[in-house]
N, C-alpha and C positions, 0 to 999 in steps of 0.2 A: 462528805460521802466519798468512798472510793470508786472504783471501779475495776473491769478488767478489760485488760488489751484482748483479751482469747472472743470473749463475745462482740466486741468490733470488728475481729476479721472473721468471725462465725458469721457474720452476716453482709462479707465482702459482696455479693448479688446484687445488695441494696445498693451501694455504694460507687456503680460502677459510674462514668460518664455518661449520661444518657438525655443528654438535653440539645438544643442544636449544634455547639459547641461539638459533639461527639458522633465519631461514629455509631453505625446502630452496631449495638451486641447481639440482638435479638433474631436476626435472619440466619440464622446458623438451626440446623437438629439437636435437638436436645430431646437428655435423656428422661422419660417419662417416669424412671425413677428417682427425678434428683430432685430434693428440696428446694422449693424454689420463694416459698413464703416460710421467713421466719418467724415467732412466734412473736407477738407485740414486743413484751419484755425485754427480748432480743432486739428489736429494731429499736427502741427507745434508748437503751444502751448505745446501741452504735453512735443515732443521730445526736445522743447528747455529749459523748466522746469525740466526735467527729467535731461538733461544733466546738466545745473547748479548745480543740485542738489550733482548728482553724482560726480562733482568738487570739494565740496566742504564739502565731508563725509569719506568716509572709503577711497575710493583712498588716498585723502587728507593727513588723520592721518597717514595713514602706511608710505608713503611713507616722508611726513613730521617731522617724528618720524625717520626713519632712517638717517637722512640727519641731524637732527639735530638745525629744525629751532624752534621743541617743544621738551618739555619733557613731560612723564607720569608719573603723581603722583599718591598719593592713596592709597597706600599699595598693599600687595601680592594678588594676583586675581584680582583685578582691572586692565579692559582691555588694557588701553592705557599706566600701567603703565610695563605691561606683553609684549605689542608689543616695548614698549621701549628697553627695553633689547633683543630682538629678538624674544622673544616666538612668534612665528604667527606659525599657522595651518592651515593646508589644509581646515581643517574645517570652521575656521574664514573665509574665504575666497568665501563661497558660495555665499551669500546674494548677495556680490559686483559685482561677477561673471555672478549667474545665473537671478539676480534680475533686478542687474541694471545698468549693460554695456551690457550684449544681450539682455536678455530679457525684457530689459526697451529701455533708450535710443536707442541703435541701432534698438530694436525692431520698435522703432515709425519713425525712420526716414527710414527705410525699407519700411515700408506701408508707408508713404510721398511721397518717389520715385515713388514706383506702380504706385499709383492713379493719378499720376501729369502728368510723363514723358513726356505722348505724347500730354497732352491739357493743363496743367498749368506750363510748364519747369520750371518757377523761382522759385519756390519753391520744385521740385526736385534738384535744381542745390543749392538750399544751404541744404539742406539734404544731397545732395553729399558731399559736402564742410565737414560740421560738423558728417559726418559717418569717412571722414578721421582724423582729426581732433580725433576723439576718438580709433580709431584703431590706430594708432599711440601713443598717451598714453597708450594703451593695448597692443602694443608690446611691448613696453620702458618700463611696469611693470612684463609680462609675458614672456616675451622670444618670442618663435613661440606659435602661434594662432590660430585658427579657422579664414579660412578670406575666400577664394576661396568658400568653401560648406557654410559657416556661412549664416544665415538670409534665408535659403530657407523654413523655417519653417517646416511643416508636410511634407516636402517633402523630407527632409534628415537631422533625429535626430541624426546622427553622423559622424560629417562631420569631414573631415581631419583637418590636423592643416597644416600649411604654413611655411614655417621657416621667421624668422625677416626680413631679409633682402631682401627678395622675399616681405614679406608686403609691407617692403617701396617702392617699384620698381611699386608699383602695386598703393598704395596710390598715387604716381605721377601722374599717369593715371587718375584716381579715382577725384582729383582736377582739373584737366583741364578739363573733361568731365563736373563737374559741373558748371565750369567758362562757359564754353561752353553752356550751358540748362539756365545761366541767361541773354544772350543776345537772348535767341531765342523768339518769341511769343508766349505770356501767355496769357492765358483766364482768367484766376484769376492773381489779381497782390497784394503782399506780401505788408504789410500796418502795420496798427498798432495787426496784431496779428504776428508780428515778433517783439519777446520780445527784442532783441538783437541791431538790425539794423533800425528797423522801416519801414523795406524794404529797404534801400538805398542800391542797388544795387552795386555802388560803392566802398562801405563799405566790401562788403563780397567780392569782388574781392580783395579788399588791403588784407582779411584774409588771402585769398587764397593764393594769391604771401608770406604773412609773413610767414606762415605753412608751403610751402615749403621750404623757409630758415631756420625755423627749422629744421628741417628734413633731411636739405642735412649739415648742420653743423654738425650733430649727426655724416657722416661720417670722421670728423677726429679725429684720425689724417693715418685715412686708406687712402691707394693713389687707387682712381678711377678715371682717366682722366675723364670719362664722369662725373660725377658728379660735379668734380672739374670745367668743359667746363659749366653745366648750371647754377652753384651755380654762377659762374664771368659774366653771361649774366645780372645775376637778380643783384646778387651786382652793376653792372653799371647801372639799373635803376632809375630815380629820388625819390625821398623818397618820393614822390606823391602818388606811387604806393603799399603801405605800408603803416604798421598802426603805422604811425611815429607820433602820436597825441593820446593824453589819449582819448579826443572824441570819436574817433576810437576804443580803447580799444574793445578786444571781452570778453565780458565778461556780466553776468546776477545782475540785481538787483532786489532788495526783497523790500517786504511791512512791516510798521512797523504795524506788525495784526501777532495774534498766528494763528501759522502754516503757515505763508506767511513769513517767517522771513531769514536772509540769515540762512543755516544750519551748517555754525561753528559756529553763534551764538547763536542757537537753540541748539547745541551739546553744549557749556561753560554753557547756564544756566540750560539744564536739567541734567548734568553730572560734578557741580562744584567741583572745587580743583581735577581735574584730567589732567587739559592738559595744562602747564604753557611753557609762551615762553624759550627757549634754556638757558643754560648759554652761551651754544659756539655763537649764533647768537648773543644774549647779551652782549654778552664781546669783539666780533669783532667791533660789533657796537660804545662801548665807548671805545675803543682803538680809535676810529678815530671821538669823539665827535660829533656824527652822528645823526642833527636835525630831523631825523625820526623816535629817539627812542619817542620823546613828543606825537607822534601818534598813535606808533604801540605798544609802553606797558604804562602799570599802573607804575605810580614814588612807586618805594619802596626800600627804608626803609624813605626814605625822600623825599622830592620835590626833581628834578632833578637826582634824583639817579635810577637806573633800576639794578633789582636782575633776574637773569635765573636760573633756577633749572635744577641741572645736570643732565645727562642721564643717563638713569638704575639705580638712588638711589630712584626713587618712589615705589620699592616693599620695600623698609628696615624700610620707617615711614610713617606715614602721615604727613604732612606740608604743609601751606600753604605761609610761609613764601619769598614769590616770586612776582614780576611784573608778572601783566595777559599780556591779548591780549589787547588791548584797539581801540580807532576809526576805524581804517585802515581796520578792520577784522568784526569789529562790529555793526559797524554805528555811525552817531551821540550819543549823552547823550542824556538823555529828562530832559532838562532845568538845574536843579542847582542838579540831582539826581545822582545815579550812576546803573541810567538800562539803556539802551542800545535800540537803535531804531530798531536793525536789520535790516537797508538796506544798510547796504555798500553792493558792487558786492562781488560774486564770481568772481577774474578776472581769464582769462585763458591763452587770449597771448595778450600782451601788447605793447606800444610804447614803454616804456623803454627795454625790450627785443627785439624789431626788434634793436635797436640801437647796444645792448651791444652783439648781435650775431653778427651785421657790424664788431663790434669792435673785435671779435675772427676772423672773416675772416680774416680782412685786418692784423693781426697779423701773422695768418698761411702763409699769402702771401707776408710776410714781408713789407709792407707799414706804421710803425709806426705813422706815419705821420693822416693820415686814422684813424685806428685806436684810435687813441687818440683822434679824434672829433668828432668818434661815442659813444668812451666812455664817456665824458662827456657830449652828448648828452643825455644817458640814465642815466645817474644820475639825468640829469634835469627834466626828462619825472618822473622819479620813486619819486623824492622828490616834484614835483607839484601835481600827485598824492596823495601823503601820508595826507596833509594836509595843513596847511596855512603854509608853511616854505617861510622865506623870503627869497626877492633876491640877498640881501647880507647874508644869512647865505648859500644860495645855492653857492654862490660865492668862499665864505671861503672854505668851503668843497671841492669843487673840486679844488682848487688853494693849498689845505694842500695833495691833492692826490700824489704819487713821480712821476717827467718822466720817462716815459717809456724806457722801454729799452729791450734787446732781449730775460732776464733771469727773466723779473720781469711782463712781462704787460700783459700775456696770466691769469696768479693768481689775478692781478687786478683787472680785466676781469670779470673774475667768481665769485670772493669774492662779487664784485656791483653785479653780476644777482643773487645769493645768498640771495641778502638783498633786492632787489627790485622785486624778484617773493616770496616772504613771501607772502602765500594762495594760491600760484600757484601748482597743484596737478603735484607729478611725475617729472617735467623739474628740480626743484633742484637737486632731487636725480640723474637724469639723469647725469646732467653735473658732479657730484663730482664723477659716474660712470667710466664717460668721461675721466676728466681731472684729477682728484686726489684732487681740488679743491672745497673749502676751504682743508686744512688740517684739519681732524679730527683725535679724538681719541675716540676710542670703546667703548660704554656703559657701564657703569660698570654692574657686575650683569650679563654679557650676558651670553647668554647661545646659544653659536656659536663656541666656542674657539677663544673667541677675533677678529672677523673680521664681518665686517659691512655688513649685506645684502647686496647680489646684485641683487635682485629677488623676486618677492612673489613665494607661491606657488602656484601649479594650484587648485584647489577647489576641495573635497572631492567628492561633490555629479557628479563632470564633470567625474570621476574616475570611479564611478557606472555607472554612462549612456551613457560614452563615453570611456571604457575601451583599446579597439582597438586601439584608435589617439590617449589618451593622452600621451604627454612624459612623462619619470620618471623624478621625481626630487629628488636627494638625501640630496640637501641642498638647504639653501638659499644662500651661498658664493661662489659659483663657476658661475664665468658669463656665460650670461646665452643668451642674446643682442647680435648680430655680431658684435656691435661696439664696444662691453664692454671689451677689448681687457688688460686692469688693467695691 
């Protein structure tokens, strides 16, 4: 689907800071003639542009920079090459924070809910849908959260913080109330200003059921009967029910037009030779001659050959001596050149991840069997995605994969969702949180004493205006997650 940039700032109102983190806007005169509620259609735009956006920017790099699927080049002060190695600040951290996970996106799908609930439900019920959906990568980066008091706007600039695992218990709720609001009768029915789905109702119900498998995989390898009781209800449902199809995929795509562009690839051409793919993602890749390097990097030094630039050596030179990002991340070429259409999607949860989570279940639950035909499931979904890979090179690849077995398939596992969520905000880092997988080795140049975030911080200016709730953080390596249990 497309979209436009003109109805995201037609509904800049919605958009503004408005959670503790923020001053109030609202204590000022205002004029009795000014629009102040945008029309659904409008706000639905915003909050799903707004979100793509936010997928595919600062979340992104931090957490994609710790996990190790980019590096940051550039030299010393150069930001991505300073987040490489650990340097993040409280500071660095406002914009994301106060700009555009509350005060942007959740901001807009807040006012969505409002205005809908009680006369256009389906379009509060995917607001619902995608409010969890991002509180959930906001706990997975922050720890505990502003969730309970969050989004009451001028009516509570400092609102508590929730602890993590209380979020997800609450985002359960939060997803079925919305699956619930898209069966009910709408006055307004979601169409083509649903950039994502197109309205197909359907569609955002498979999210729903996928989000929650995320979400309840995140708890192992903690023992929760209940959890464990509805994770096996939803794992014995048909793959019907789920977004087991790139079709399906949730995720946003962009316009080849300046400023309508996807924004990692907006971020490579206003910010070049700063942000080059992994050696580590690089080097796992051709260890296993892995048909979706031809997509996802620039051949360098030669045809077929792909180069990754190591982590935390971007402050000691400049070089550019490395494979980029290339299609996957960027979009088509335009014609025989090497500029970049900017519409591939931001993706965010995928068919190849509903598979390769199957494929951690029926692991944890000992079913190898299972297991191994969801993983190759999601190999298939991640490499028909990627680009034209054939279906004898998709073949060879999974047929050179080893069988499974009780010490080897859980690493697997995660090494395939590793390479197949490449522009996926936050779920990498999560799992290697998780599982310990891929194995890495710690930036050089850090400035951590050798150990890999497990956290951002909370944002300086959420400190000033929300002094009370916020937690301390004394670092970023001490987990931080109730699952992140390391």
């Amino acid at each position: 689907m497309r979209f436009s940039r003109f109805t995201k700032y037609a509904t800049f109102l919605l958009s503004l800071g408005l959670l503790g983190a923020c001053d109030s806007f609202l204590d000022v005169n205002q004029n009795p003639n000014s629009v102040l509620v945008a029309p659904p259609a409008n706000t639905l735009v915003a909050a799903e542009t707004h979100l793509g956006f936010l997928m595919g920017s600062d979340i992104h790099r931090y957490s994609s920079l710790f996990v190790q699927q980019f590096s940051g080049q550039g030299g010393s002060g150069i930001q991505t090459a300073e987040y490489d190695r650990y340097n993040v600040t409280a500071t660095d951290l406002n914009n994301a924070w106060r700009g555009n996970i509350y005060g942007g996106a959740q901001a807009d799908l807040q006012k969505l809910i409002e205005q809908t609930a009680s006369t256009s439900p389906r379009y509060s019920g995917m607001a619902k849908i995608m409010q969890a959906f991002l509180f959930g990568v906001t706990t997975d980066a922050f720890g505990d959260i502003p969730y309970t008091d969050a989004l009451k706007f001028e009516q509570n600039l400092q609102p508590k913080y929730d602890k993590s695992e209380e979020v997800y218990t609450k985002l359960i709720t939060l997803i079925d109330a919305g699956v619930a609001d898209l069966d009910k009768t709408s006055a307004l029915i979601p169409a083509g200003d649903d950039l994502i789905y197109g309205g197909v109702i359907a569609n955002w119900k498979k999210l729903a059921n996928t989000l929650k498998l995320r979400l309840y995989i995140h708890y192992f390898p903690l023992k929760s009967s209940v959890v464990a009781a509805q994770l096996a209800t939803l794992a014995a449902l048909p793959s019907t029910n789920f977004i087991s199809l790139n079709a399906e995929n949730f995720q946003l795509t962009f316009e080849d037009a300046a400023n309508k562009n996807n924004p990692i690839d907006q971020f490579e051409g206003r910010r070049p030779n700063q942000f080059f793919p992994s050696s580590a993602l690089v080097t796992l890749m051709t260890q296993k001659v892995d048909p979706r390097r031809a997509f996802f990097f620039t051949a360098f030094p030669v045809a077929g050959q792909y180069t990754g630039a190591g982590n935390g050596t971007g402050v000691n030179a400049v070089s550019t001596a490395f494979s980029r990002m290339h299609v996957y991340l960027r979009g088509p070429l335009r014609g025989a050149t090497t500029a970049y259409t900017g519409t591939a999607p931001v993706r965010m949860l995928t068919a190849a991840e509903y598979h390769l989570i199957l494929a951690e279940y029926f692991v944890r639950t000992n079913d190898l069997a299972l297991a191994r035909t969801n993983f190759e499931l999601g190999i298939r979904r991640s490499m028909e995605a990627a680009g034209v890979v054939t279906a004898a090179d998709i073949t060879a690849y999974i047929a050179g994969r080893p069988a499974f077995t009780a010490g080897n398939a859980l690493q697997q596992i995660i090494e395939e969702k590793f390479v197949a969520n490449y522009g996926v905000a936050v779920e990498p880092w999560t799992d290697w949180r998780r599982t310990g997988f891929p194995v890495l080795t710690p930036a050089a140049n850090n400035v951590t004493g050798n150990l890999i975030p497990r956290i951002l911080p909370y944002p300086d200016l959420e400190r000033v205006a929300n002094p009370a709730n916020t937690p301390a953080r004394a670092n970023l390596t001490t987990p931080s997650v109730f699952w992140d249990l390391k």
